[in-house]
C-alpha positions as CSV (number, residue, x, y, z in Angstrom):
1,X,242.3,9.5,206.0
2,X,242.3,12.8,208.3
3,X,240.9,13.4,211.7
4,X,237.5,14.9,209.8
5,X,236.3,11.7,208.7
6,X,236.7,9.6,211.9
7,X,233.3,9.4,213.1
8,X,234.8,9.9,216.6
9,X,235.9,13.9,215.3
10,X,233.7,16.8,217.3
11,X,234.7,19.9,215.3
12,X,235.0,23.3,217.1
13,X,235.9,25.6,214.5
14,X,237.3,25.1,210.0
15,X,240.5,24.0,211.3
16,X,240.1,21.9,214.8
17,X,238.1,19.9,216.6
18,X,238.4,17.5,219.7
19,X,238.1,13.8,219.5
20,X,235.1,12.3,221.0
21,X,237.5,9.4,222.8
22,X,239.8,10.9,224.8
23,X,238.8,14.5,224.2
24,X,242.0,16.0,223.4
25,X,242.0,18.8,221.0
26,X,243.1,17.7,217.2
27,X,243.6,19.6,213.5
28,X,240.8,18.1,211.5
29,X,244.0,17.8,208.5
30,X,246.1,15.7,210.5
31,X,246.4,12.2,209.4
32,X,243.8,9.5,211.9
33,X,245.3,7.6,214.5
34,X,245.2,3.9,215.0
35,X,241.1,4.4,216.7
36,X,240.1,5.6,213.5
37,X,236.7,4.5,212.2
38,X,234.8,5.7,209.4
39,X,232.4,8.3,210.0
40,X,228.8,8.6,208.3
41,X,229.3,10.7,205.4
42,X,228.0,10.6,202.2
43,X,231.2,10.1,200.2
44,X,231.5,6.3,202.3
45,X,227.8,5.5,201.1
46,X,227.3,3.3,198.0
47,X,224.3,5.5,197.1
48,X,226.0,8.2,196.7
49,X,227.6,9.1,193.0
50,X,229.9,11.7,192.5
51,X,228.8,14.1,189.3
52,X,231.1,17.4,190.0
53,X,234.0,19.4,192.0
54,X,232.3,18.7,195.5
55,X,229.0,17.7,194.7
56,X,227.2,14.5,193.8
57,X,223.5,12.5,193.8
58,X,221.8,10.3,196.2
59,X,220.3,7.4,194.4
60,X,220.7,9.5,191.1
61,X,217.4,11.5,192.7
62,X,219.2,14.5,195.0
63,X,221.9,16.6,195.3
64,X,224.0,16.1,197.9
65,X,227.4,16.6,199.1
66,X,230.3,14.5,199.9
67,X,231.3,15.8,202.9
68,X,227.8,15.9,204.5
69,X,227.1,13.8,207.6
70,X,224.5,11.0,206.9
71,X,224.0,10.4,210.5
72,X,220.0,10.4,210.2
73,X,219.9,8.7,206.6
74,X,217.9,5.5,206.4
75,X,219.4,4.4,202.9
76,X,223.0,4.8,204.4
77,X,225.3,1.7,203.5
């Protein structure tokens, strides 16, 4: 796993970010430290089903995509 799926990972910009812990700035492609916790995204939710190259359904009803945070989803598990 990288930096960009810790759910601790604030990005700034494509290619950094800072981590929410000890707010020190980080490449969102390095490989997670030891504090690294999954974040809320749709590729970690069973609901979610990938169909294509970077794109998937939700509960085979919507379109969504892997990499999109799932923060406010109610079905999330």
């Amino acid at each position: 796993m990288n930096h960009y799926d810790c759910k601790y990972y604030l990005n700034i910009d494509v290619f950094k970010g800072i981590c929410k812990r000890d707010k020190g700035n980080i490449n969102a492609d390095d490989a997670a430290c030891e504090n690294f916790e999954k974040a809320q995204k749709c590729k970690h939710c069973s609901n979610f089903s990938l169909t294509a190259n970077d794109l998937g359904v939700c509960m085979s009803k919507y379109d969504a995509y892997p990499e999109m945070n799932a923060v406010t989803c109610n079905d999330f598990k």
